[in-house]
N, C-alpha and C positions, 0 to 999 in steps of 0.2 A: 600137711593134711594127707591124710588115707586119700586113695583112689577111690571114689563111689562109685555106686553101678545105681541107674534111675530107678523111681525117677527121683530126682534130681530135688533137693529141698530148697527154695527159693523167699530170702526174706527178700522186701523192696524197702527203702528206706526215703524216701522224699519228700519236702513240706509241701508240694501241692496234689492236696487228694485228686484233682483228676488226672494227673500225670500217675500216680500209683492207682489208680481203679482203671486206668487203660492198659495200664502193663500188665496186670493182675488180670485180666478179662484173655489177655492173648495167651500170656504164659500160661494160665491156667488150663486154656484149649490146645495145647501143645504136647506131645505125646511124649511120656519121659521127665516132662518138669510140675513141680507142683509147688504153687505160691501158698508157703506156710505161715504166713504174716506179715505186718508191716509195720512201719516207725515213721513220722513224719516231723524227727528232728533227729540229731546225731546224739542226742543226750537220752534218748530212749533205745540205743541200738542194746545199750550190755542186754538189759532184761529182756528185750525183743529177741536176742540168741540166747540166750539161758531157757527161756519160754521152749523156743521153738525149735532150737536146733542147727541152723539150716546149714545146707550144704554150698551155698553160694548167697554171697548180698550183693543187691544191684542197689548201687551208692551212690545219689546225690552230692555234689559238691558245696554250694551253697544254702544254707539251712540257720535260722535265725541263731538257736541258741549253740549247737556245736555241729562244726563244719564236719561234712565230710572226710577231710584228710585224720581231722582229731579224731574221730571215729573210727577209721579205716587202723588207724596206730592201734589203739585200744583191742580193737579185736584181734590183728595179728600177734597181738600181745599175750592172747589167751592160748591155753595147751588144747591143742588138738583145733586149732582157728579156722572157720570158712573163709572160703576163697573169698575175696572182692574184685566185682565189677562195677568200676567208675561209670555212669549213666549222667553227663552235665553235660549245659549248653556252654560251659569256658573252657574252650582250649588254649589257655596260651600256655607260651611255655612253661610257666613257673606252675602252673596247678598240672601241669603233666607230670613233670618232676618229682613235685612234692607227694602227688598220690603212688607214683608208683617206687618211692622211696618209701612210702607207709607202710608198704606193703602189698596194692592193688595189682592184680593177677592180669587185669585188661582193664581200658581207657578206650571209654565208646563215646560220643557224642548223639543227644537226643534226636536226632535226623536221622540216625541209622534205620534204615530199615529193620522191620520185626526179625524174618528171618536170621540176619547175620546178627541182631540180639542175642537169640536163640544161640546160634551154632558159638558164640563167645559164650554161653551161660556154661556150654557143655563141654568146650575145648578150655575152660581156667576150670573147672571141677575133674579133669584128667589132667592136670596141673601142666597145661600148657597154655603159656599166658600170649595175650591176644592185645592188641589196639585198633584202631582204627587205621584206615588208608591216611586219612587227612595229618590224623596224630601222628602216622609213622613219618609223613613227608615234613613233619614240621620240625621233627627230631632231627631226623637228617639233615634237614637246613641248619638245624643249630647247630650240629656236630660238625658239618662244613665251614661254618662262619666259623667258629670257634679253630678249626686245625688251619683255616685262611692265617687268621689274627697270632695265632700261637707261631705257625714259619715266619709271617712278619717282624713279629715282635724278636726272637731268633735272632734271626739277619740284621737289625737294626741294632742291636744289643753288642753280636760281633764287631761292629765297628769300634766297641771302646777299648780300653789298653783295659789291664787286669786291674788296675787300681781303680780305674773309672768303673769299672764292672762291680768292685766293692761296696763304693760308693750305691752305687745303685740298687743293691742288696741291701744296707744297711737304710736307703732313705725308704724302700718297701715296704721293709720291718716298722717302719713308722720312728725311727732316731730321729732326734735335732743332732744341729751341729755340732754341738760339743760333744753328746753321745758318741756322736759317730768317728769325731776325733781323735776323745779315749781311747774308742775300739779300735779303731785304725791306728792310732800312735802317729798322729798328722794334730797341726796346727786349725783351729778353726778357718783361720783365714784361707789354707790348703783346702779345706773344706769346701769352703764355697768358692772357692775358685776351680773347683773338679765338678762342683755340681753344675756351674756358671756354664763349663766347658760342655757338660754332660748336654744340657736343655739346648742351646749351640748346635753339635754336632746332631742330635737326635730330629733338630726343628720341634720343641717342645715349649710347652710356655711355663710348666711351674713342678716343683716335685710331685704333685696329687697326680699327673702325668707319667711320670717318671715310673713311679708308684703302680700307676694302670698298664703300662709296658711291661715292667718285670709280674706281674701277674698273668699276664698273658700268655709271656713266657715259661708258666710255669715256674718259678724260681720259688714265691712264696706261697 
């Protein structure tokens, strides 16, 4: 999207009207922004921007007939698309992710004070995208656990010879035995005797294990 200069064209998108006639009361008293309309499910946002224009949507996540995220998709989807700002009370990880693989420019939570609304409305329409404090320390957290899990898995992994390490590739990929015999040019019975070895040495109790390690690891 083009850079704008204010003020600022603002659709709200949320199923409960008093959470959009409160935001709509402050943005609109806000010097620079102006609340051009609203949508109070995600299956009204196309025509609610074709109507109206806007230069940024503040986005709901949960919405009876289409979610936020499907919405969020659909408009980055269009040529010349406004920004979105995610405005929901779920942070967990997977709705962080998923909106801002949509496409969403910031990921705010309904706590946020008005202000720092505001300064995300203006800082993702100069296409510089914004989250929250809480959202950003949670990302972190998971990008920590996750590089934790990914060195363990590593190091754990190292321990097998190369054929064991095979093995382990092919049982990821989702192989039976035999599969994995053919592909390796081993006897079934070789087979589960590497993977017998494999659960053994690692302390694992079954392949779906095995499986969850070399993921970890990045392998598959």
């Amino acid at each position: 999207m083009a850079r704008v200069s204010p003020p600022l064209r603002v659709l709200i998108v949320d199923d409960d009207a008093l959470v959009r006639a409160g935001l709509a009361l402050m943005l609109d008293g806000t010097h620079g922004i102006t609340v051009v309309g609203e949508a109070a499910d995600g299956d009204q946002v196309p025509a609610a921007a074709d109507a109206h224009a806007p230069d940024v949507v503040l986005m709901d996540l949960r919405m009876p007939r289409v979610d936020g995220i499907a919405a969020t998709r659909a408009l980055r989807r269009r040529p010349d698309p406004p920004e979105v700002v995610v405005l929901t009370t779920f942070d967990s990880d997977e709705n962080i992710l998923l909106a801002l693989r949509a496409g969403a420019g910031g990921f705010l939570l309904k706590d946020t004070p008005p202000g720092e609304i505001v300064h995300a409305i203006t800082q993702v329409a100069a296409g510089e995208p914004i989250l929250s404090p809480r959202v950003t320390r949670r990302l972190m957290d998971r990008a920590a656990v996750q590089a934790d899990a990914y060195q363990k898995a590593r190091a754990a992994l190292a321990t097998l010879s190369p054929r064991e390490s095979d093995v382990v590739l092919a049982v990821a990929k989702g192989r039976a035995n035999a599969e994995i015999a053919a592909e390796l040019y081993m006897t079934v019975a070789t087979v589960k005797a590497h993977v017998s070895h494999i659960l053994t040495k690692l302390d694992l109790d079954n392949r779906t294990q095995i499986a969850l390690l070399a993921h970890d690891a990045d392998l598959v």
